[in-house]
C-alpha positions as CSV (number, residue, x, y, z in Angstrom):
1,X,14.3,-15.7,-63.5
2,X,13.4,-18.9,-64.5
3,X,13.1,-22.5,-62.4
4,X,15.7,-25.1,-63.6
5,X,15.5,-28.6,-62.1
6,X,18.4,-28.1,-59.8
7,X,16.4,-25.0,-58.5
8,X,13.2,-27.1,-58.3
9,X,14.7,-29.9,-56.2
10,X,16.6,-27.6,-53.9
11,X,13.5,-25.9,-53.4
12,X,11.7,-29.4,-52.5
13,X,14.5,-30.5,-50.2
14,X,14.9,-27.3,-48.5
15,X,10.8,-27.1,-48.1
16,X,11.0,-30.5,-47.1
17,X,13.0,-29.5,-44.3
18,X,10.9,-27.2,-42.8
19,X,12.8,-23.8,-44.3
20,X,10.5,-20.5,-44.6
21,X,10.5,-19.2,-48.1
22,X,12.6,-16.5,-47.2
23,X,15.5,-18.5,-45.8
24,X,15.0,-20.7,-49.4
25,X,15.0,-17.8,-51.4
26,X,18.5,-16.5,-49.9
27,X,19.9,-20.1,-50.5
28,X,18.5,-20.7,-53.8
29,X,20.1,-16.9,-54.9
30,X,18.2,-15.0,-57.5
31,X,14.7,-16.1,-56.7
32,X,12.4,-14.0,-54.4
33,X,9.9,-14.7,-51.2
34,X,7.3,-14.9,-53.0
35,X,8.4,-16.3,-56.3
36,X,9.4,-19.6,-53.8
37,X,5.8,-19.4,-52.2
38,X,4.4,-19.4,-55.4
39,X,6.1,-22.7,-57.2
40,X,5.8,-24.3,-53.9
41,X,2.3,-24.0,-54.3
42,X,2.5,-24.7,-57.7
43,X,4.2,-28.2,-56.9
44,X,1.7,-28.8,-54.4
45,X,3.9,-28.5,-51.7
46,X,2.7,-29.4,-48.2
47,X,1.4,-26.7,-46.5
48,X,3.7,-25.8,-43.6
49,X,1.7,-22.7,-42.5
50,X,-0.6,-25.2,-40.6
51,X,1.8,-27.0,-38.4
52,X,3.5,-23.6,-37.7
53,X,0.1,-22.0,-36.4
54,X,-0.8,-25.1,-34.0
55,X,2.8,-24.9,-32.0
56,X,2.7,-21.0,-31.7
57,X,-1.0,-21.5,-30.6
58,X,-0.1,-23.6,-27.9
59,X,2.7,-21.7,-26.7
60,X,0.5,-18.3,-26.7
61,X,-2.3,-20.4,-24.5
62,X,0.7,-21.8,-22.8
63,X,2.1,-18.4,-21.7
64,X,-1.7,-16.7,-21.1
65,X,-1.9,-19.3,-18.8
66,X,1.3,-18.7,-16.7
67,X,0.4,-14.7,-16.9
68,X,-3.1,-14.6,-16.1
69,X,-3.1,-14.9,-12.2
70,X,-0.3,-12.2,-12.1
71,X,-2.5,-9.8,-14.4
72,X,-6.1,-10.3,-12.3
73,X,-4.2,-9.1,-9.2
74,X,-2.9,-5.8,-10.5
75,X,-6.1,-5.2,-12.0
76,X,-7.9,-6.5,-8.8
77,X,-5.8,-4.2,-6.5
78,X,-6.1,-0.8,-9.1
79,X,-9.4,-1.5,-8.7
80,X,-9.9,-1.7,-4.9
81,X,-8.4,1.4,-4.5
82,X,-11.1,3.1,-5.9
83,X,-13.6,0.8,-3.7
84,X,-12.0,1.6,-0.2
85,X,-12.5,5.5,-0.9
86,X,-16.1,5.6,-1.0
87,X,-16.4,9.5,-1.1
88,X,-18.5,9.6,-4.4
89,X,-19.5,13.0,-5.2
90,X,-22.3,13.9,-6.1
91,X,-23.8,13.8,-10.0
92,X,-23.8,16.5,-12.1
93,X,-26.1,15.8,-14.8
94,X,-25.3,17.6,-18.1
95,X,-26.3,17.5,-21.9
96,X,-23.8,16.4,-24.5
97,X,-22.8,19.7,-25.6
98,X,-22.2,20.8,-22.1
99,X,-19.4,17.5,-21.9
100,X,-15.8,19.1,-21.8
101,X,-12.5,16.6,-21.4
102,X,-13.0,17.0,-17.5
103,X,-16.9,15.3,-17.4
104,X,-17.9,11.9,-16.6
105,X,-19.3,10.8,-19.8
106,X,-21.5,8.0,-18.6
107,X,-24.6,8.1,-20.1
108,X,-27.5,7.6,-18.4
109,X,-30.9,6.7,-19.8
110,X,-31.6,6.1,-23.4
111,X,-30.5,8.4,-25.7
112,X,-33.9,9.2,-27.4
113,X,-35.6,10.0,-24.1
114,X,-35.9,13.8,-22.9
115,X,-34.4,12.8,-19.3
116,X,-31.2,11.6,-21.0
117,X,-28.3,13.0,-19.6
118,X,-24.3,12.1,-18.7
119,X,-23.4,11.8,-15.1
120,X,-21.1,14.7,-15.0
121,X,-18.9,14.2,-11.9
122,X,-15.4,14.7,-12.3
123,X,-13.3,12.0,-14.6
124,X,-10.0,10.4,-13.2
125,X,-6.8,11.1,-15.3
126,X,-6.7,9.2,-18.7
127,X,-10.7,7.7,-18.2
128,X,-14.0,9.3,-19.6
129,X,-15.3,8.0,-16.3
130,X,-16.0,9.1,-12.7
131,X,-14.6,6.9,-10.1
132,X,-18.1,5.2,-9.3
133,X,-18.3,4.8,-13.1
134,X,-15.0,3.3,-13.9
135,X,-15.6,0.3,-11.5
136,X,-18.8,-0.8,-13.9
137,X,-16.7,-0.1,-17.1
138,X,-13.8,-1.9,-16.0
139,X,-14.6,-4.8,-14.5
140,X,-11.8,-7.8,-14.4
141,X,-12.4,-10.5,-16.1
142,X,-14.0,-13.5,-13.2
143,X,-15.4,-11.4,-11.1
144,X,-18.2,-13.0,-10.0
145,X,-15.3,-16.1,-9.3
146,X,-13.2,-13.5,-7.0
147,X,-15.6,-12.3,-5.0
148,X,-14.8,-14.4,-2.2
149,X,-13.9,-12.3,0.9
150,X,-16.6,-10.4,3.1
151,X,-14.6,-6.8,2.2
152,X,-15.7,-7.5,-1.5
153,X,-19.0,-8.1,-1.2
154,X,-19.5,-4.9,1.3
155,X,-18.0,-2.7,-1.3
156,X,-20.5,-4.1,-3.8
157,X,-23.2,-3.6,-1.5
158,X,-22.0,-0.2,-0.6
159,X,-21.8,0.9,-4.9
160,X,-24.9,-0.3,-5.6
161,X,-26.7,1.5,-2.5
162,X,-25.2,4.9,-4.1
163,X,-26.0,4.3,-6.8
164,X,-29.4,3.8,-5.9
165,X,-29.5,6.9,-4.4
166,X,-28.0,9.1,-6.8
């Protein structure tokens, strides 16, 4: 394969009109992808990779925008769930080789002291985490920003007091 001046000047007008290199490469016949990427860059080309990043950026911020409250209230609400039961049982400290798929595998302490252990409860379906647990390692993102209502703030109070005490 080899670049005559007709190719060449298709290939200019064609990049000049904003085709991607495959859609030039199809047109042109008998040239591949990346043999068009290449003597575009060759010809130096303007680079049409940049102006194609900046509109799909803005319409990815433009659609996390429009889904974002949607999201914070199913997590909010999956979340509250677990905050309304309040019947915590209680921990079951245990060594990691006494861990099986069933445990709670929060640890607690540093890893390098004797007292270290994992909390042990029983995990929810599809978590390594206890209920109590799984509300500190998934928080949604804000929360400090959502905790408006009185309900909120007395299930916070009422984790960290068990957790105090456990």
């Amino acid at each position: 394969m080899s670049w005559n001046e007709e190719k060449v000047s298709k290939l200019k007008e064609l990049w000049g009109k904003g085709k991607t290199a495959s859609q030039i490469s199809e047109i042109i016949g008998d040239v591949s992808r990346n043999a068009v990427i290449g003597k575009a860059h060759r010809l130096n080309l303007s680079s049409k990779i940049k102006a194609r990043n900046t509109t799909s950026s803005q319409n990815f911020d433009n659609n996390l925008e429009t889904s974002n409250p949607k999201q914070r209230k199913v997590r909010r609400s999956k979340f509250q769930s677990l905050i309304i039961e309040k019947d915590f049982e209680p921990e079951n400290p245990k060594k990691l080789e006494e861990l099986d798929e069933n445990s709670c595998k929060w640890p607690i302490g540093h890893p390098e002291e004797e007292s270290f252990y994992f909390c042990g409860r029983t995990s929810l379906k599809d978590f390594s985490y206890c209920k109590l647990h799984l509300l500190y390692a998934y928080q949604p993102k804000g929360k400090k920003e959502e905790h408006t209502t009185e309900k909120d703030e007395e299930g916070a109070k009422y984790i960290e007091k068990k957790i105090s005490s456990a």
